[in-house]
N, C-alpha and C positions, 0 to 999 in steps of 0.2 A: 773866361777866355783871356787866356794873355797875348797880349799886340808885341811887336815888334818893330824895330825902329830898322829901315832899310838904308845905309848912306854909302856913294860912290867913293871911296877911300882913293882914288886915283885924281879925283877932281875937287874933295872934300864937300860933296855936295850931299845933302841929304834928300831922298828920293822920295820916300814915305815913311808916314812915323804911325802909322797906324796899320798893321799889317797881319795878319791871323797867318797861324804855320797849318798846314794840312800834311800830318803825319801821321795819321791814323788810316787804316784801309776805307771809312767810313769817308773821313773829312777830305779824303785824297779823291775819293768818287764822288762828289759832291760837287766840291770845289765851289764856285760861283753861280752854282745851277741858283735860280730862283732869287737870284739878284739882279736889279734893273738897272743898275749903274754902281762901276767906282766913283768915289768923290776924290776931288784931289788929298791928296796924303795915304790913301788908301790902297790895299795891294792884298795878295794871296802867295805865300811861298808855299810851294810844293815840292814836299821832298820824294826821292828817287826816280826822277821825271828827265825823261830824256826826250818828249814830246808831248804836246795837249790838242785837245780835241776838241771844236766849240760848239759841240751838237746841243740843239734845246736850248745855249744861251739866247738872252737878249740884247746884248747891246756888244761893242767892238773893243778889244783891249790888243794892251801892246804886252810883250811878252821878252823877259831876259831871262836867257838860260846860263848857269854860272856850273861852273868843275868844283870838286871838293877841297879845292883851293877857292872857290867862289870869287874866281877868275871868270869874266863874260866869254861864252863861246858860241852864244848866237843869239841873235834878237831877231823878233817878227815883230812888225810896227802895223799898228789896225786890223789883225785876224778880225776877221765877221765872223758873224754866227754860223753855221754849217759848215765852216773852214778847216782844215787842221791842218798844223805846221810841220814843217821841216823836221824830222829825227836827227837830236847831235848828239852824238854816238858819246860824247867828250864830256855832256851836259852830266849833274848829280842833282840839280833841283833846278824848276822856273819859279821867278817871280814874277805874279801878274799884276802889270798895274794899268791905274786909268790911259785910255788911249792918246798920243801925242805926247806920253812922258819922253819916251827914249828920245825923240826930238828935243822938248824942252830939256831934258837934263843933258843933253849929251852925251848918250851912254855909248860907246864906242868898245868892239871886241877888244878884248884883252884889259879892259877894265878891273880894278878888286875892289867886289862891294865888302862892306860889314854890316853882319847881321847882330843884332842884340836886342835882348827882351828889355822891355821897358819897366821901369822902374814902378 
């Protein structure tokens, strides 16, 4: 499994350095199912995601949605479990991370993150 390194290229902050891509029809319906927490550094990108769903999870994450300029065009900050978020019409993938990141890092619409696989 290759990880991913997430960093806010507008604030030069790195978000998560440990992050799996869910690009397969498989890994994209899965997602987080059967995981009991992110740890900090940790996250899920999901690609062609224009909204997510948190049925059956366990535990509350926050959620950035970026354009295929992976420009931010919408955050949800502590979705619960049986939640599901806002449709942005604008979004091409979310990334999910541990809950009270978008707080801690900052993350503000109109943001450009970079994504890159780790070495």
């Amino acid at each position: 499994m290759t990880l991913h390194t997430v960093v806010n290229s507008s604030t030069n902050t790195t978000i998560a350095d440990k992050v799996i891509l869910a690009d397969t029809f498989l890994s994209r319906l899965t997602g987080l199912l059967g995981r009991k927490h992110l740890s900090p550094g940790e996250g899920l990108i999901i690609t062609a995601c224009k909204s997510i769903h948190m049925v059956f999870m366990k535990f509350a994450i926050d959620v950035v949605f970026l354009d295929k300029n992976n420009r931010v065009v919408g955050l949800v900050e502590n979705i619960k479990p049986f939640q599901f978020s806002p449709v942005f019409f604008k979004a091409n993938c979310a990334v999910e991370l541990p809950s009270g990141s978008i707080a801690q890092y900052n993350v503000q619409s109109g943001h450009t993150f970079q994504i890159t696989k780790n070495k």
